[in-house]
SERO-4910 file (N, C-alpha, C, O; in steps of 0.05 Angstrom, whole numbers):
BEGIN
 pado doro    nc1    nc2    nc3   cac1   cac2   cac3    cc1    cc2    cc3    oc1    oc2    oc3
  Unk    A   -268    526    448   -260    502    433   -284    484    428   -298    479    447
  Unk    A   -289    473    400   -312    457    393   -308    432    412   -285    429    421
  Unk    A   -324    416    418   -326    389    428   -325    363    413   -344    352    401
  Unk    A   -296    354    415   -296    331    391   -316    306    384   -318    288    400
  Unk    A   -326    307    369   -344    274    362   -335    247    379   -312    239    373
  Unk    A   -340    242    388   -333    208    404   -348    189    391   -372    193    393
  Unk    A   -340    168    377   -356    141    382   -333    127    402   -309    130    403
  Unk    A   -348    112    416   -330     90    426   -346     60    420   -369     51    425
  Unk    A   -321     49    405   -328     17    390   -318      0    417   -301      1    435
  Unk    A   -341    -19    405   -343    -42    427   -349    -67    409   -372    -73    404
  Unk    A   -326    -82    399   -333   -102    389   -351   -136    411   -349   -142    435
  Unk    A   -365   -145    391   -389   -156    419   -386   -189    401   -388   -186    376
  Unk    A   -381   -220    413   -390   -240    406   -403   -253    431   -389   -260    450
  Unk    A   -422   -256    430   -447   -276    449   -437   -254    466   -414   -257    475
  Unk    A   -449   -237    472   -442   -220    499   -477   -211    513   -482   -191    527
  Unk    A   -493   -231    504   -524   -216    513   -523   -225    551   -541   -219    567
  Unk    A   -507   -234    555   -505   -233    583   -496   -215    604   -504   -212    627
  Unk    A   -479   -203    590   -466   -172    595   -467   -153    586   -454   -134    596
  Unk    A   -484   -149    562   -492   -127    548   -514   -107    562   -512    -83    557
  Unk    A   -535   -116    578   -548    -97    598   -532    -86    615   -542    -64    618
  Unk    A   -510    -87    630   -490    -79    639   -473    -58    631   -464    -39    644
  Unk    A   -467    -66    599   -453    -43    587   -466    -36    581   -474    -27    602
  Unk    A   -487    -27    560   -507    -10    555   -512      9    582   -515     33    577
  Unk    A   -513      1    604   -526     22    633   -497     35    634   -498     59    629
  Unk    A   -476     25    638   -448     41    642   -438     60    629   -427     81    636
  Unk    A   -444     51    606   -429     73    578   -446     89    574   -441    113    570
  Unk    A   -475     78    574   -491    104    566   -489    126    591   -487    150    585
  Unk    A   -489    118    617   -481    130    639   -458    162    630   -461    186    632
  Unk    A   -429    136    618   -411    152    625   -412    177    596   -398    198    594
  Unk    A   -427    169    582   -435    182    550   -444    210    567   -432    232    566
  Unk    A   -471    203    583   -484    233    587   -465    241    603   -465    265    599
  Unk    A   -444    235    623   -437    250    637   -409    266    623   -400    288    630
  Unk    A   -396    246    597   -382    267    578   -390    283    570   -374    302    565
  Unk    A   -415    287    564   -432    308    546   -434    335    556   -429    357    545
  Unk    A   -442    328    584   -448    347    596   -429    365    607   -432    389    608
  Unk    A   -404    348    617   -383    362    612   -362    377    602   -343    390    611
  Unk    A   -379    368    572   -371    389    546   -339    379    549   -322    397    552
  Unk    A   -330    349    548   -307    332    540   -318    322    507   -303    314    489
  Unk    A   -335    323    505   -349    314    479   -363    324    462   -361    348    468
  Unk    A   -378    322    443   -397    333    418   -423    321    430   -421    296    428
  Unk    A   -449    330    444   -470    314    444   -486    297    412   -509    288    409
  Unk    A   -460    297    390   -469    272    370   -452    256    378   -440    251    357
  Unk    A   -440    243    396   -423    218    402   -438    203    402   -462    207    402
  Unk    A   -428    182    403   -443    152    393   -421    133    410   -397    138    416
  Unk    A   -440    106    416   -430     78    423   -435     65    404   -458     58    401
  Unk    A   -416     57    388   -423     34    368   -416      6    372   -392      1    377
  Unk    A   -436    -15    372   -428    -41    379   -431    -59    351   -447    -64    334
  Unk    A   -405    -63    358   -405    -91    333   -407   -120    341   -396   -135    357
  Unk    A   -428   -123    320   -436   -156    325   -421   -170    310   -423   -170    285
  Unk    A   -402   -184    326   -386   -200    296   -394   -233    301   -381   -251    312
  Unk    A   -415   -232    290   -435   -255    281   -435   -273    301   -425   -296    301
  Unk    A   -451   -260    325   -462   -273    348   -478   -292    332   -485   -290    308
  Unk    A   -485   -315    355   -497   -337    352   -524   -333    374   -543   -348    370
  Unk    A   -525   -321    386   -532   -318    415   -550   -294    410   -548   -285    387
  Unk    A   -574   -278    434   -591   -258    423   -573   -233    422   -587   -214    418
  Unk    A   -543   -224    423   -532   -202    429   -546   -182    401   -554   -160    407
  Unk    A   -547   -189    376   -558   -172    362   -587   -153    358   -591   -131    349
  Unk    A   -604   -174    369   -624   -162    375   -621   -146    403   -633   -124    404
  Unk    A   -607   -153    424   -609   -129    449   -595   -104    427   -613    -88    422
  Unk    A   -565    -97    410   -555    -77    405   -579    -68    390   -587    -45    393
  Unk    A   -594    -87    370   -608    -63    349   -631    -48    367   -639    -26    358
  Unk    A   -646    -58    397   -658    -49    403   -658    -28    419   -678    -14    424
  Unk    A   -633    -23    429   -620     -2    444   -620     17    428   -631     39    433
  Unk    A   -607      9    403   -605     32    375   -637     50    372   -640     72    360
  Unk    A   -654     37    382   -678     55    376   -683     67    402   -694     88    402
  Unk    A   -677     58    419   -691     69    453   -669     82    458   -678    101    472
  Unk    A   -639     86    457   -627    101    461   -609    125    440   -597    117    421
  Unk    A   -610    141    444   -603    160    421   -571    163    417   -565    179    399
  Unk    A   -547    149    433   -534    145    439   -515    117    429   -491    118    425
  Unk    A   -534     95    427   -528     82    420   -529     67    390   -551     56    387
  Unk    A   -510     65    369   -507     49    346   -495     28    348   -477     25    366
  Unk    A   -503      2    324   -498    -12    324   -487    -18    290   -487     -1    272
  Unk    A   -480    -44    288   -457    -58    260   -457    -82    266   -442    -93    282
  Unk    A   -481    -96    245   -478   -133    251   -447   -136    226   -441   -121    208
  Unk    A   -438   -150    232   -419   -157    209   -434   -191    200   -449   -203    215
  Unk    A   -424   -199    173   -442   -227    163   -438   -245    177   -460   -251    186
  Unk    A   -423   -260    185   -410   -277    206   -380   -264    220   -371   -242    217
  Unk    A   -371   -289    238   -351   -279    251   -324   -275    244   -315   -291    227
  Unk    A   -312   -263    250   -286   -253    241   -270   -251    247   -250   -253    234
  Unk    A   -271   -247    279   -252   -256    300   -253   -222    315   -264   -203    305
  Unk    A   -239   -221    340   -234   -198    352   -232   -173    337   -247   -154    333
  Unk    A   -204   -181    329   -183   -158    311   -205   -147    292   -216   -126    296
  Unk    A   -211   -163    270   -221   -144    246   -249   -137    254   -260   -122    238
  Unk    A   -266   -146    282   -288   -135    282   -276   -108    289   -284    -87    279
  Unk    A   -257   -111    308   -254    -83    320   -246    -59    298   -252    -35    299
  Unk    A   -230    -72    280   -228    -51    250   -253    -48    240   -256    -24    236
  Unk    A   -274    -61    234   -289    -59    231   -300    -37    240   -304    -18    224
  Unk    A   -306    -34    263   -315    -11    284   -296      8    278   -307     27    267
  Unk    A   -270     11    278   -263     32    273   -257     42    252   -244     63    255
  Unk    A   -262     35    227   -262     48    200   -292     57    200   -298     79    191
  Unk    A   -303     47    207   -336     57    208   -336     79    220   -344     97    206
  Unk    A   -329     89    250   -333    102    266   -320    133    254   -329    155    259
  Unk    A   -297    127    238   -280    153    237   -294    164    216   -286    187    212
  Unk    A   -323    154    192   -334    166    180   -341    188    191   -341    208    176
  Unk    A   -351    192    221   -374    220    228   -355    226    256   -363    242    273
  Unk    A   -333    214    258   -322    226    287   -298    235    287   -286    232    266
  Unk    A   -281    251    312   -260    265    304   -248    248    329   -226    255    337
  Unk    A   -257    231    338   -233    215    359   -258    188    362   -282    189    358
  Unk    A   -238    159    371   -250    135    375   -236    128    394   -219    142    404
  Unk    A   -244    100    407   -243     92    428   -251     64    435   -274     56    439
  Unk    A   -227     47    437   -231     20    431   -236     -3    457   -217     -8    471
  Unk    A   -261    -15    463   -256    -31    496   -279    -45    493   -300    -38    481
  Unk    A   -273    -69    506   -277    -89    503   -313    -99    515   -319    -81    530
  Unk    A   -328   -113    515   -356   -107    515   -358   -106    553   -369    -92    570
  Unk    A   -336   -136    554   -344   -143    588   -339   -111    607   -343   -107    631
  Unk    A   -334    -99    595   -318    -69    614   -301    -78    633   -303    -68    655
  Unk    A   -280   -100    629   -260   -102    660   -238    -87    647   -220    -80    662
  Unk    A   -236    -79    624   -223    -47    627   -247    -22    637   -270    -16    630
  Unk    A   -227    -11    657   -246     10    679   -250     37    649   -234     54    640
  Unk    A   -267     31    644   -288     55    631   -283     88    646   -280    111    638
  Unk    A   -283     79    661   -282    111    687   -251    129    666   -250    152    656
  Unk    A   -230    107    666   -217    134    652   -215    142    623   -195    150    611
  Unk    A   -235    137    616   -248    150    589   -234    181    597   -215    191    586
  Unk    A   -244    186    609   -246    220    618   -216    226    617   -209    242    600
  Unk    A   -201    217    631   -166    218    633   -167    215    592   -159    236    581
  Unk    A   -175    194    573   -160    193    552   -170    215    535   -160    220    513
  Unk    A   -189    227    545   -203    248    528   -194    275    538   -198    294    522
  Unk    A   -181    282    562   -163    306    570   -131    303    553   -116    321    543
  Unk    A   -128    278    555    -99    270    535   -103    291    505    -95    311    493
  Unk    A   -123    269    503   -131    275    466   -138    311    472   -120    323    460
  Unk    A   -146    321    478   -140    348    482   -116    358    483   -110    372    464
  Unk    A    -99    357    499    -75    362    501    -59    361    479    -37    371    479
  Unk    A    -69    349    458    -47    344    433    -45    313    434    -28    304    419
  Unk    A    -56    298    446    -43    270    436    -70    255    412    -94    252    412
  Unk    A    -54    252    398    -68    231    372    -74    201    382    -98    196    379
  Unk    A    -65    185    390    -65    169    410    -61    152    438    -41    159    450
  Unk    A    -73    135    449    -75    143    478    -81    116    492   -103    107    495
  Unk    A    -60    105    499    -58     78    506    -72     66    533    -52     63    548
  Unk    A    -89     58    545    -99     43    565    -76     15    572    -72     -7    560
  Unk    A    -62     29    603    -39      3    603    -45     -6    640    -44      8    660
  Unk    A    -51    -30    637    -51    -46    670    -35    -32    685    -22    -15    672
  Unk    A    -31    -31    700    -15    -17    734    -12    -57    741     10    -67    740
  Unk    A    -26    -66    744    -19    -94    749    -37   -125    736    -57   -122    722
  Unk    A    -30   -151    742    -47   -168    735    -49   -186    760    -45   -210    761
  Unk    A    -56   -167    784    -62   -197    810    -93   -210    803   -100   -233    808
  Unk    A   -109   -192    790   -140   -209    790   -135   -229    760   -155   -236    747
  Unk    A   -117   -235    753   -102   -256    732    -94   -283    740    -75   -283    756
  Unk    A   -105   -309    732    -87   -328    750    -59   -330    743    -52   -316    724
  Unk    A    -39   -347    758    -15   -347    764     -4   -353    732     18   -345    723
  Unk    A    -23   -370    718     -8   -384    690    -20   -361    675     -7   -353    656
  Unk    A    -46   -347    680    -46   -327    663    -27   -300    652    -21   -290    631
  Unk    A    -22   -298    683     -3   -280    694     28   -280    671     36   -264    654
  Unk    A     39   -309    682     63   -311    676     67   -311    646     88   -303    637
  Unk    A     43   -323    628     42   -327    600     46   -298    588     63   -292    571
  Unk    A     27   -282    601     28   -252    593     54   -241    590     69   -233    573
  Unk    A     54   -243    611     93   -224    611    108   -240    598    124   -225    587
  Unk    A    113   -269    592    129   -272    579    129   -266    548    149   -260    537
  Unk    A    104   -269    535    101   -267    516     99   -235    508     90   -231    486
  Unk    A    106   -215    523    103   -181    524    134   -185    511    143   -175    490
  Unk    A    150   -210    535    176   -201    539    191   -219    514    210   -209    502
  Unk    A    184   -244    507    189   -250    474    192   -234    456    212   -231    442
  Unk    A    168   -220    454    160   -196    438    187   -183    431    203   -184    412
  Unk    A    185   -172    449    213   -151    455    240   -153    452    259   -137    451
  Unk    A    238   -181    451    260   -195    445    275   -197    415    297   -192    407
  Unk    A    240   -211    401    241   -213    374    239   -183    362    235   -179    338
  Unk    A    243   -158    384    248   -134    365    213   -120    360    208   -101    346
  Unk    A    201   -130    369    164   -117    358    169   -104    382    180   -110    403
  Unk    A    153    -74    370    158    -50    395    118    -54    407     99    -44    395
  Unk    A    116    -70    434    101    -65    436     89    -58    460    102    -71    476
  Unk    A     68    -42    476     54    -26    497     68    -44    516     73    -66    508
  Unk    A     74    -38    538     73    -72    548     48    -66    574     40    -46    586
  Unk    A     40    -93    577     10    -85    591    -20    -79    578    -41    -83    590
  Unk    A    -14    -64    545    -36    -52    531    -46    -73    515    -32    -83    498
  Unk    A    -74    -81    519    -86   -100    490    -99    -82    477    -84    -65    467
  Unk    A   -128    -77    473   -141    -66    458   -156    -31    473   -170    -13    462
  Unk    A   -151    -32    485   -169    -11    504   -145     20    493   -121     20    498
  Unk    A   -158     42    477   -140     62    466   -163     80    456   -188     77    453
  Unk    A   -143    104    451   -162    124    436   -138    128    415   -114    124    414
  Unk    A   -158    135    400   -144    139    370   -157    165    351   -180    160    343
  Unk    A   -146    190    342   -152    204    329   -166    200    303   -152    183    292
  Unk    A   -184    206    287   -194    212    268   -163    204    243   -167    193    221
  Unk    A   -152    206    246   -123    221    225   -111    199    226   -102    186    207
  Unk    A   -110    189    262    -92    158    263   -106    137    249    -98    123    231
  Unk    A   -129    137    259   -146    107    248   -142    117    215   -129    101    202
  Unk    A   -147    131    205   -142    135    167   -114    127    160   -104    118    140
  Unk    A   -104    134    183    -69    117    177    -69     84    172    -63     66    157
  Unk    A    -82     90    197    -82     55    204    -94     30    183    -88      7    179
  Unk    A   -117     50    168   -131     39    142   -110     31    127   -115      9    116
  Unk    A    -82     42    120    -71     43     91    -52     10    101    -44     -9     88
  Unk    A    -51     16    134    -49    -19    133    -62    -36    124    -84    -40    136
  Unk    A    -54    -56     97    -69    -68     91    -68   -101     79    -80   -113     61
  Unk    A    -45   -110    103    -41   -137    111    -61   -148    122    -69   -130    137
  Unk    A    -78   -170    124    -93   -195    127    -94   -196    159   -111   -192    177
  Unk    A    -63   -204    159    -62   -217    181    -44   -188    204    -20   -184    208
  Unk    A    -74   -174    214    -71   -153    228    -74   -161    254    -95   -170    265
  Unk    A    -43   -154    267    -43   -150    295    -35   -121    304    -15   -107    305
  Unk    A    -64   -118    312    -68    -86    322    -38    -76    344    -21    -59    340
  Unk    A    -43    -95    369    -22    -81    383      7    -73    377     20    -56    388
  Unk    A     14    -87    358     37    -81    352     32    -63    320     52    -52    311
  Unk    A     13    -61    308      9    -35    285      4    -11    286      9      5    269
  Unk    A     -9     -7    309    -14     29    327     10     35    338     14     58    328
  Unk    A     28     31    350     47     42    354     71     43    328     93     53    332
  Unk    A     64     33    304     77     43    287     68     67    274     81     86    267
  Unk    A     40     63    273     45     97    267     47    122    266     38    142    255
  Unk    A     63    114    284     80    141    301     76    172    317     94    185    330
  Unk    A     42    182    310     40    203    320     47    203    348     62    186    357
  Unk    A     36    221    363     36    240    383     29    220    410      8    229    421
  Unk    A     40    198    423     21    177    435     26    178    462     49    186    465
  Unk    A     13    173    484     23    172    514     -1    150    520    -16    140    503
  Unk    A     -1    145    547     -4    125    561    -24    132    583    -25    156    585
  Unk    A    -42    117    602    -62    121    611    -72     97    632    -87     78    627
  Unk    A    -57    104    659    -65     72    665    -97     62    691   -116     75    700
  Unk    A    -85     34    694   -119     37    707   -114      3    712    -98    -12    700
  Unk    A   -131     -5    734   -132    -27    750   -159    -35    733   -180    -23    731
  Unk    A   -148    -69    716   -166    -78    708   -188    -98    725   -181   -113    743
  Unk    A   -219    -93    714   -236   -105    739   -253   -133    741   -264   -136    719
  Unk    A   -257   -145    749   -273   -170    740   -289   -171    714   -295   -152    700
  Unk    A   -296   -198    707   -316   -191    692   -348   -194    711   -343   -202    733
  Unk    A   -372   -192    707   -388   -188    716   -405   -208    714   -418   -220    732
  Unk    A   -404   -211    687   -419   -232    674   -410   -245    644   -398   -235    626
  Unk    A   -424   -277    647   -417   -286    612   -378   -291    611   -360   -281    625
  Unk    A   -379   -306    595   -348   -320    598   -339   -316    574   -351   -318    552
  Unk    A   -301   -309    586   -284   -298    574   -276   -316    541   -271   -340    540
  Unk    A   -276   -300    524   -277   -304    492   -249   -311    483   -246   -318    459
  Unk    A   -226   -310    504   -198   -322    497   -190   -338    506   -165   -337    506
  Unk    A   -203   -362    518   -186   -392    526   -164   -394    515   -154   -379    498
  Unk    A   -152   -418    528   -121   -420    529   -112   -424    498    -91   -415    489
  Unk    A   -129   -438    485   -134   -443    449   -117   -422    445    -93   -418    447
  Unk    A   -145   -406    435   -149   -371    426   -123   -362    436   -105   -360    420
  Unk    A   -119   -357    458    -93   -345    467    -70   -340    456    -59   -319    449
  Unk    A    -64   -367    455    -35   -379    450    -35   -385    415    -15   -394    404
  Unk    A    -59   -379    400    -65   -375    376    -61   -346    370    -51   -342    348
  Unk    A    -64   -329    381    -72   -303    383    -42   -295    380    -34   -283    360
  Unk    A    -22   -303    405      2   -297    415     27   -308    386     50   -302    384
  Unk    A     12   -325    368     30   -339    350     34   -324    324     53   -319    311
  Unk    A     -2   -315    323     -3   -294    299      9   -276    303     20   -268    282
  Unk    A     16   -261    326     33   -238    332     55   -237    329     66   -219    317
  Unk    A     73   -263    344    102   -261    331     97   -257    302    103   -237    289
  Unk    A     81   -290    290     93   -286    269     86   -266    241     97   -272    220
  Unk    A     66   -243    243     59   -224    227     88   -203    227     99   -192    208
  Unk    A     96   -204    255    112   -183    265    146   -178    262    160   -157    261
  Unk    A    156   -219    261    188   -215    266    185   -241    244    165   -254    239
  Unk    A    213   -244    232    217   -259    219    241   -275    237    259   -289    227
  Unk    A    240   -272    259    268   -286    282    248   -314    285    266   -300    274
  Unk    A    236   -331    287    229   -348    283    239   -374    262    249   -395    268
  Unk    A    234   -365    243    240   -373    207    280   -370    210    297   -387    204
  Unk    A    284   -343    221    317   -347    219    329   -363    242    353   -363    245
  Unk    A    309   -380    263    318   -396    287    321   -422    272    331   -441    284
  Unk    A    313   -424    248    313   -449    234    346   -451    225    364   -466    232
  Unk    A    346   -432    207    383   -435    203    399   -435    226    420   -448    228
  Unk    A    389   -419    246    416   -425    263    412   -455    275    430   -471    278
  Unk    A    379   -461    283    387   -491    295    400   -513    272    414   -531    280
  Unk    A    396   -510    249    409   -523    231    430   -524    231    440   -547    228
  Unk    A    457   -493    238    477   -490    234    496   -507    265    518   -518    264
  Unk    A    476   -503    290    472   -515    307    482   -547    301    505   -552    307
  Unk    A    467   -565    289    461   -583    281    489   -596    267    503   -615    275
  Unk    A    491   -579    245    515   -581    226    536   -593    243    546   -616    244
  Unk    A    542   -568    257    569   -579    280    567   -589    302    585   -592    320
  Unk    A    541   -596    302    548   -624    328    550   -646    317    559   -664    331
  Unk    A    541   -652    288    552   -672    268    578   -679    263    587   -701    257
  Unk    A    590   -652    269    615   -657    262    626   -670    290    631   -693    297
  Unk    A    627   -652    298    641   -660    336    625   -693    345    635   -711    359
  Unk    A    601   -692    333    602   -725    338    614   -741    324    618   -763    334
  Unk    A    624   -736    293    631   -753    278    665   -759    289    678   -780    287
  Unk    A    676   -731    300    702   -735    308    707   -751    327    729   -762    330
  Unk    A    679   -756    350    677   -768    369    684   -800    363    698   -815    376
  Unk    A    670   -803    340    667   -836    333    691   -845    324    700   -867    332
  Unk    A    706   -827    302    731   -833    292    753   -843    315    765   -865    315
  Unk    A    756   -817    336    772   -834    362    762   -859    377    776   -868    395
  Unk    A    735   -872    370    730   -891    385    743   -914    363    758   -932    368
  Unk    A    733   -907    340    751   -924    315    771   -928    320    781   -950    322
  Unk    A    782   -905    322    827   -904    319    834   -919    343    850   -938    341
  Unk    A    823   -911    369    827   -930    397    816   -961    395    825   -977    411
  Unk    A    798   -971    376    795   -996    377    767  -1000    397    762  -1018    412
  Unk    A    752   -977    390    732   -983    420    705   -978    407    695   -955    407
  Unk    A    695   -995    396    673   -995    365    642  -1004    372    622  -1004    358
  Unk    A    647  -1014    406    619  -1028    418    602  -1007    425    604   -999    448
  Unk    A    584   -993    409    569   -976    411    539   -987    412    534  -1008    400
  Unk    A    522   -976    423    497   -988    433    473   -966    418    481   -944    410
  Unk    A    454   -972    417    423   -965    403    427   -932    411    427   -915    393
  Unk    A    429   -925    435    415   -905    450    417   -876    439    401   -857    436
  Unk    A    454   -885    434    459   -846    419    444   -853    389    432   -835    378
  Unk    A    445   -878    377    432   -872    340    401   -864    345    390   -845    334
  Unk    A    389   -879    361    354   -865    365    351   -843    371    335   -829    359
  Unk    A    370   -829    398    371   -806    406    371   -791    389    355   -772    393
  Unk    A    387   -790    364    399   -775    338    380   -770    322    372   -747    319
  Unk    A    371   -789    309    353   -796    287    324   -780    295    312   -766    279
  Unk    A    315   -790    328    292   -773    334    292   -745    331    274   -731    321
  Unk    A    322   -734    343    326   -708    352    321   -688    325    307   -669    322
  Unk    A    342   -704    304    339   -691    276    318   -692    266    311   -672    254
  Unk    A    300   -714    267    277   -707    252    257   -698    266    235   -693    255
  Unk    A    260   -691    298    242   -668    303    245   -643    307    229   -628    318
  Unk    A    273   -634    292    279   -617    287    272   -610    260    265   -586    255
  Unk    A    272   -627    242    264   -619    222    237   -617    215    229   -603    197
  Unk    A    221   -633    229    182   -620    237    183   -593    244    166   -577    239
  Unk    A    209   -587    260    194   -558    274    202   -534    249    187   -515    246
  Unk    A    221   -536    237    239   -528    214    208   -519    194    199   -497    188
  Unk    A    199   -545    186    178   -544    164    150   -531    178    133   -514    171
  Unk    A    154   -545    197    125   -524    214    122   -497    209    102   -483    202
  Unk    A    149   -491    214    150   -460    216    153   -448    191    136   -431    188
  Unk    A    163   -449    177    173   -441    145    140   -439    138    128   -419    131
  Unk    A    130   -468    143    101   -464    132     78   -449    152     55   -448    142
  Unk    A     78   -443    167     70   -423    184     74   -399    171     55   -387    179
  Unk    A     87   -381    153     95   -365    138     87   -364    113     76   -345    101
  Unk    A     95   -396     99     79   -397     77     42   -390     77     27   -380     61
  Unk    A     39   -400    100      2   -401     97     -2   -368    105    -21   -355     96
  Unk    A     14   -357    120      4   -329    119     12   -306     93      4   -283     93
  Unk    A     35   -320     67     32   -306     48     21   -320     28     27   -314      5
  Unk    A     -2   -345     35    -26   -352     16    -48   -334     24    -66   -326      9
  Unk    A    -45   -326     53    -78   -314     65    -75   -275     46    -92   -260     37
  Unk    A    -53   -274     47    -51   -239     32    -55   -230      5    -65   -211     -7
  Unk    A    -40   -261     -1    -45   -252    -35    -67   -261    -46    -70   -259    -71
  Unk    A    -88   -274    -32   -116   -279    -40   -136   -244    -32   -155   -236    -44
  Unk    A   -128   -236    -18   -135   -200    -12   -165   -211     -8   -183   -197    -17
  Unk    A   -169   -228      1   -204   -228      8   -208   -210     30   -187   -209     41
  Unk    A   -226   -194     42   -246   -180     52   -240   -189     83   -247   -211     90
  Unk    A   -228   -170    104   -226   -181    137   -257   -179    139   -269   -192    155
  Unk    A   -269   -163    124   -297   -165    147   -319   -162    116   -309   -160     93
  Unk    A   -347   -162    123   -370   -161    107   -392   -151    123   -404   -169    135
  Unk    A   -400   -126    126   -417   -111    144   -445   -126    117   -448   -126     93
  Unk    A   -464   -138    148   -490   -139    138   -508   -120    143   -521   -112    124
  Unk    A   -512   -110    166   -528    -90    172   -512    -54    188   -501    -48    210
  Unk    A   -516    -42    171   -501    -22    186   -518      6    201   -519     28    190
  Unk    A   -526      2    221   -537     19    236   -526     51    256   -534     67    274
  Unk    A   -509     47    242   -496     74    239   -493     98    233   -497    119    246
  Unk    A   -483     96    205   -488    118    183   -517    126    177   -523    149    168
  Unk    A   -535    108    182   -555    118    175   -579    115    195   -584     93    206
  Unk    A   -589    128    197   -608    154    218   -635    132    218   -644    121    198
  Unk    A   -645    126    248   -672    113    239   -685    135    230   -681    159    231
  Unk    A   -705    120    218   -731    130    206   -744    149    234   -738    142    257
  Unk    A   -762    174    229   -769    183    255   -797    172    254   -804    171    277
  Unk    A   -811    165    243   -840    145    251   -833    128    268   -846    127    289
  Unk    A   -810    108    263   -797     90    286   -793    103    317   -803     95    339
  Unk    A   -784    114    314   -770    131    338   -800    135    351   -807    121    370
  Unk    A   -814    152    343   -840    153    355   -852    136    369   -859    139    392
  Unk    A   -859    106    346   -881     90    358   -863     79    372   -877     66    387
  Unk    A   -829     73    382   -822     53    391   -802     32    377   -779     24    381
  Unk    A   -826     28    355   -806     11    335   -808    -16    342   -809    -31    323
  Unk    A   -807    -27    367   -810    -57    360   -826    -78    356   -819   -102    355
  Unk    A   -857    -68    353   -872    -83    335   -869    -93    311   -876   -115    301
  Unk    A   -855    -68    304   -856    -70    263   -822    -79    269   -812    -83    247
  Unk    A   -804    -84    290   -781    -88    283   -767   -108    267   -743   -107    261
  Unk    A   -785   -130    258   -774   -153    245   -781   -151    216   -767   -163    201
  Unk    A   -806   -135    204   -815   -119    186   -787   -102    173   -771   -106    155
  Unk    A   -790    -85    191   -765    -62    186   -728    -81    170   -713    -75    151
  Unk    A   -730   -107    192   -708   -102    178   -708   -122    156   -687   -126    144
  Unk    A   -735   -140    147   -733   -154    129   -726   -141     98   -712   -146     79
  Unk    A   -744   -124    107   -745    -98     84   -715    -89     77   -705    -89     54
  Unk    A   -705    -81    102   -670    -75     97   -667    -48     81   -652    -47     61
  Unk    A   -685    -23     91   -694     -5     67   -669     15     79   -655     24     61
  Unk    A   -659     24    110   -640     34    122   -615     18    124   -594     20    112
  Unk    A   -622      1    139   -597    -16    155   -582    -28    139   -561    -36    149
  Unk    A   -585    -36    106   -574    -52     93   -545    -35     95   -547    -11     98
  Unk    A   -519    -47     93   -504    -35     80   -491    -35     50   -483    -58     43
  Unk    A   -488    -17     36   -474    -18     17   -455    -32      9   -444    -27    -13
***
């Protein structure tokens, strides 16, 4: 049996603090796939820079010459998680027959690479990386997670529970995954729609080591919003029912007042009309919030602008072997002003 191609993408923002770390790990666990003939000795690590601020681009491009193993993909600025990681993986499935998606810090355990690549043998097209637990999570992290797995599920989105980004994905799936071609892409819940052959793979997630985590509570709960709302339209229909809600407690209050009328008992005080007045019109902020929460994501689709804009693509194309020879980083700022390889198309 031939040895399938591997890249494994690693989307990277300000990560030069942790990037000597992964670079020593992966390239580690690279030779030791190789050799075990789990892989093609042309596998590749591809790291995408999605428009660090920080030196992370210069460590990936220089690895790209000192290690034979490692490629890299600046994208023009930043883009966010998601589309760098598309990024990486529409790129990667050019020259490979399986990919492999995880995150730069490695506190997904790398080690069972090896478990998702016996999978992908076996017949599976894709191959889910899912927690066993979240105790190294704090308590609000913890509880946010599961509820929002368990929302999910609620609102009907079929999704991993436990799985963010950490997966293998076939050559065949990611070309699937291309013809998705909504804006506002939330991966976890778009891989398991398309439906091949998929199983599961689990593993105790580990500290990070170094350099600080890229999803604050912001990001998060930004992250967690796009997801419902790409995914369920039960949001938008919580508006009619609290309306319909609304309707008839109008009524049942209005019947309320009439018996205070008909009994003669008319001394009514501030408290229920403010209560009212507030209640409805902050019901109707949340009404318009949301409706337009929907609107702005079918202004972001039908403008079809571009998730990503690769500036340098160090991938597809092969350094120069004079480089390789001397080293390369004398002339490295030379090389890429020029932009005679790395430019992308």
């Amino acid at each position: 049996m031939n040895e399938p191609i591997l890249t494994i993408v690693i989307p990277c923002y300000n990560e030069e603090e942790i990037l000597p770390y992964t670079f020593k790990e992966l390239k580690g666990l690279m030779s030791e796939l190789v050799q075990e003939r789990l892989v093609s000795d042309r596998s590749r690590l591809l790291f995408v820079d999605d428009g660090s601020i920080d030196q992370t681009w210069n460590f990936i491009y220089k690895e790209t010459i000192q290690n034979e193993y490692v490629r890299g993909l600046k994208l023009a600025r930043n883009v966010g998680h998601q589309n760098a990681l598309l990024a990486g993986l529409f790129k990667a499935k050019e020259l490979s027959d399986c990919i492999i998606s995880i995150d730069a810090d490695l506190q997904d355990d790398c080690a069972v690479i090896k478990e998702f690549l016996k999978k992908y043998h076996e017949g599976y097209e894709i191959v889910y990386g899912v927690r066993v637990k979240r105790e190294s999570d704090t308590f609000f992290k913890r509880t946010t997670a599961q509820s929002f797995y368990k929302l999910m599920k609620l609102m009907g989105v079929d999704l991993v529970y436990n799985h963010a980004d950490f997966r293998l994905m076939s050559r065949r799936a990611v070309e699937k995954l291309e013809k998705f071609e909504e804006i506002n892409l939330f991966l976890r819940g778009i891989v398991p729609l398309i439906g091949f052959n998929s199983t599961s793979v689990y593993y105790e997630r580990k500290e990070r080591k170094a350099g600080k985590t890229k999803y604050p509570l912001k990001k998060m709960l930004s992250f967690a919003f796009d997801g419902i709302t790409s995914f369920s339209i039960t949001p938008i229909r919580s508006v009619l029912f609290i309306g319909l809600l609304s309707f008839f407690g109008s009524l049942a209050f209005a019947l309320y007042f009439l018996c205070l009328k008909f009994f003669g008992d008319t001394e009514l005080g501030w408290t229920s009309l403010i209560t009212s007045i507030w209640l409805i019109g902050g019901l109707q902020l949340i009404a318009v919030g949301i409706i337009g929460e929907y609107i702005g994501k079918i202004y972001k689709e039908v403008k079809r602008r571009p998730k990503y804009i690769i500036d340098i693509d160090a991938y597809t194309f092969a350094l120069p072997e004079h480089f390789k020879d001397s080293g390369g980083l004398e002339d490295e700022t030379h090389f890429l002003e020029r932009g005679e390889i790395f430019k992308s198309n």
